[in-house]
N, C-alpha and C positions, 0 to 999 in steps of 0.2 A: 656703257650699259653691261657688254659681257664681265668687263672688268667685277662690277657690282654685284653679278649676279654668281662667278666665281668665288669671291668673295666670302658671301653671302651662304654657297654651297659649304664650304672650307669649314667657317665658323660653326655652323650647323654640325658637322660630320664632329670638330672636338668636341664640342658638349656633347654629345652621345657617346663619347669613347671615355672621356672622363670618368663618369662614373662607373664604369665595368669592375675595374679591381673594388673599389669597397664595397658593392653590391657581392661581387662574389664571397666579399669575407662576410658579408651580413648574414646572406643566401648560408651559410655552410655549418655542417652537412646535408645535401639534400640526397644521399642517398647511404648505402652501406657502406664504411670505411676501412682499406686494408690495411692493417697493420701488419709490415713485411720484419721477420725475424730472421736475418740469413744465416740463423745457426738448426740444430734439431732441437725437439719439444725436451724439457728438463733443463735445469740451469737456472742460472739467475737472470739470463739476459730474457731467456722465455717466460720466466717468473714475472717479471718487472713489467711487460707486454702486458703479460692477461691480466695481470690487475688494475693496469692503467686502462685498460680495453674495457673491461669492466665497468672504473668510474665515467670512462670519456661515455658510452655507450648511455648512463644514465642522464648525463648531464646534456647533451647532443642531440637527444632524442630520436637517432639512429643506430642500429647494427654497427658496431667496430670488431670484425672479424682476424684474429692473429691468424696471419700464414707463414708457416718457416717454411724457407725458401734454401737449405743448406746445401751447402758443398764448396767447393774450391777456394777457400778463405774468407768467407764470406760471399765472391765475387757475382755469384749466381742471385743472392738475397739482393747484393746491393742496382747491377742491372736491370734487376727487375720493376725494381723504384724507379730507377736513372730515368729509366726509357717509357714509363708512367706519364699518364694526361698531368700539368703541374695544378691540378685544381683542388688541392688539400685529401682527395679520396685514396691515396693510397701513400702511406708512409714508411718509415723501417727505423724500426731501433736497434741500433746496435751497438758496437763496441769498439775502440779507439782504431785495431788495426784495418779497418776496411777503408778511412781516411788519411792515417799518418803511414805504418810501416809495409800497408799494399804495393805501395807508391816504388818501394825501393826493393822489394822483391821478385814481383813479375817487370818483365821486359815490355809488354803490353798489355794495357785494360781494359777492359769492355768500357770503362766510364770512366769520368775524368774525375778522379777526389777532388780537387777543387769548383768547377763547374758542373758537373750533375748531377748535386746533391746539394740540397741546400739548409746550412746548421738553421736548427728550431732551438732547441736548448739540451744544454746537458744536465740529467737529470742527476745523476750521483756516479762517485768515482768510488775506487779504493785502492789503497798502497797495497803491491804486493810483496808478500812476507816470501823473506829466505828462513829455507828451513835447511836441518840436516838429520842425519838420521842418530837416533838418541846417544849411538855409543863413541859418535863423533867428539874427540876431546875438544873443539871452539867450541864457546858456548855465546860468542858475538863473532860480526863480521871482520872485526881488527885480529881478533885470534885467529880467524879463516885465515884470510891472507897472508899474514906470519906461517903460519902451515905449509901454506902451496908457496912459500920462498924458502923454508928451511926443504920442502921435498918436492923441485920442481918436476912436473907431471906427473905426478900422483893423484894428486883429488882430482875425484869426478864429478862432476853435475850432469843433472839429465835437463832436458829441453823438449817442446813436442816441435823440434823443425829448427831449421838456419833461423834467423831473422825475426824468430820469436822472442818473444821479453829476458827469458833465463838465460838462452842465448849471447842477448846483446850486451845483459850485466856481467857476465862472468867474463867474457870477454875483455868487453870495454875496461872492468876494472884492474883484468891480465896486462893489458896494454900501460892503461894510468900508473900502475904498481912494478912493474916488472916481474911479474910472478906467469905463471901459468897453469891451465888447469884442461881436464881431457872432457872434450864433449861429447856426452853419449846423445843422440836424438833417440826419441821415444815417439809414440802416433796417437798423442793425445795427453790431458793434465790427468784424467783419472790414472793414465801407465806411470806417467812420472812420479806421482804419488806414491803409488805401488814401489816405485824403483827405490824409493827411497827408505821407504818403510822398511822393506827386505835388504838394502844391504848392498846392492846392487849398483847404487851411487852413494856418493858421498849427501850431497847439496841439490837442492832444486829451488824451487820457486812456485807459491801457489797463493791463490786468494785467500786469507785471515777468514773467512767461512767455511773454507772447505778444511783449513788446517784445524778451528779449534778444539774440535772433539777428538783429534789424534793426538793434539798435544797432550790433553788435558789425562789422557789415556797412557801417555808416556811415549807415543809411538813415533811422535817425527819431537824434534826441538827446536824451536821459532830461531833464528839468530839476529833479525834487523828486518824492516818494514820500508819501501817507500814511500812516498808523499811527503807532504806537507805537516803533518802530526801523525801522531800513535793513533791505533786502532783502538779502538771500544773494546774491541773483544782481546787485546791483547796488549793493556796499557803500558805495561811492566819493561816491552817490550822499543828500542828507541828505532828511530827512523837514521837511515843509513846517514843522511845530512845530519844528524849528532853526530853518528861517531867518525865523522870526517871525508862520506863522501857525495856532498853535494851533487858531483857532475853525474852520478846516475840514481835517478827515481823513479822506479818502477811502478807504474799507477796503471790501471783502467779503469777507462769510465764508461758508464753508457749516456747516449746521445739518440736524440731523434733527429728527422729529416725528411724534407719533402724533398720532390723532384726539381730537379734546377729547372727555374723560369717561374719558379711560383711566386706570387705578387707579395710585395713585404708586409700588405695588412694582412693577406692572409694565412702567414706566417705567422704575424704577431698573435691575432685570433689565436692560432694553434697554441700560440707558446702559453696567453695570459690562461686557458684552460687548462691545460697540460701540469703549470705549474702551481696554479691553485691547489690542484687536487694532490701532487708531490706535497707538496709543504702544511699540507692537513697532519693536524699533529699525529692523529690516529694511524692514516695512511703510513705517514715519514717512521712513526714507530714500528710500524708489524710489516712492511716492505722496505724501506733501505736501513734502518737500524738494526735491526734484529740479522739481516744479511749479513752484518760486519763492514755499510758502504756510509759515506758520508753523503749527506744531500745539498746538491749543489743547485738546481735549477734555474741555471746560466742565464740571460736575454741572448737574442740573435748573436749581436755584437759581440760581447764577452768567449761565447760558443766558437765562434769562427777566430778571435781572438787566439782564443787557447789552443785550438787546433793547428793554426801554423806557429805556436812556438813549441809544440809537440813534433811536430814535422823538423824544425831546426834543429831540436834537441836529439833526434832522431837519426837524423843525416848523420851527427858526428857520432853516434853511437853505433850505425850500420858501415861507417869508414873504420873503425879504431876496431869492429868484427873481422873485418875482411867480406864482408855478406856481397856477392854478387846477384842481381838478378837473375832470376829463372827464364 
């Protein structure tokens, strides 16, 4: 009889537990949603937010509030999530380094990139453009190189930091090439910009949005693109895989994420809203086209996919630096 009546309690307790995660993703949002930006207000990463914060808030039928949450590499915005209830009310979009290259410059994280955060989808990427400064005689990445081997340490590239993207290309391709080039760090992409515009550096590296109105001005000269294709805004221009180098392409994307432990419907919930409203032609036109980004609006799977062969790709490009953790 106790047997029976054990049993009986058992069965009882799973059907009541069953239904909790799709009830929650039905239920959701039942209240105000944060949307965490671990950068400061301006940019495209906090662009990208308010506007999706925007459609989500109409279609949700609650409040989706953006908070930038900036400082330490993101580390402060993405924590803040980490360690969030994982019930879909507070998320973070951000940008590739607070998953793939955080991992291999501090020595310790407040959160784990692969378990405290959990990929939703990636919403659009873009190849970053090498630029040089106009009176630079390359006028592509294969005449760079031939340069810094006819005058090794001579050219300079600027960088905002060790282990950042302009960083790990000029290096990585110093190492691949046998050539070498001198790194200046700078404290931030608006100085790099600057550094290069004036004279200051040879070479740097920046977003195809923020460069095309200096080009177009005369004031920096694009030299090669990574990704997977040419930019929109700068067709003319070829991706470093044309002209022969594959093993480095410099891309960022932005991504969203919930808290690790959030249930996979409602996650997915998140994603099929999320990415409705990306892929509206109107939207995809006047926020990731017009940015200079391509729109990508990954599933879970694909998302987490990409992110650990960004992380592989990554590894060999923070060895062939010499980048040591902080």
């Amino acid at each position: 009889m106790m047997h029976r009546f054990l049993t009986a309690i058992l069965f009882a307790a799973l059907c009541c537990a069953l239904p909790v995660a799709p009830a929650l993703a039905q239920g959701f949002p039942s209240k105000t949603v944060s949307l965490v930006v671990p950068y400061p207000p301006g940019g495209v990463t906090d662009m990208l937010a308010r506007t999706l914060a925007i459609e989500l808030a109409k279609l949700w039928g609650q409040s989706v509030v953006v908070q930038n949450a900036a400082g330490a590499g993101s580390i402060i915005g993405a924590n803040k999530v980490a360690s969030a209830a994982p019930d879909g009310h507070t998320l973070l979009l951000t940008i590739d380094p607070t998953v793939v290259s955080n991992r291999f410059l501090y020595k310790k994280l407040s959160y784990d990139p692969d378990k405290s955060l959990v990929p939703i989808t990636m919403v659009a990427q873009s190849g970053q453009l090498v630029i040089a400064h106009p009176s630079f005689p390359a006028n592509n990445i294969n005449e760079l190189v031939e340069a810094a081997r006819r005058a090794p340490g001579k050219i300079t590239y600027a960088s905002w930091g060790i282990g950042t993207q302009p960083n790990l290309l000029f290096e990585t391709i110093a190492k691949r090439e046998g050539v070498q080039f001198i790194h200046v760090p700078y404290k931030g992409v608006a100085p790099v910009t600057l550094a290069v515009m004036a004279g200051e550096v040879q070479v740097s590296m920046v977003a195809p949005a923020v460069a095309v109105s200096l080009a177009k001005a005369g004031k920096v000269k694009p030299l090669a693109i990574g990704g997977l294709q040419r930019s929109s805004l700068f067709p003319e221009i070829p991706t470093l895989a044309e002209a022969g180098y594959s093993y480095v392409s410099p891309v960022i994307w932005w991504g969203l994420f919930a808290p690790g432990g959030t249930s996979s419907q409602l996650v997915d919930r998140i994603y099929q809203d999320v990415t409705a409203i990306a892929k509206r032609p109107d939207f995809t036109a006047k926020y990731i086209t017009a940015s200079g980004l391509d729109l990508v609006a990954s599933t879970p799977a694909e998302f987490t996919a990409a992110i650990q062969a960004d992380v592989k790709v990554t590894a060999e490009m923070v060895k062939a630096a010499g980048v040591a953790p902080e």
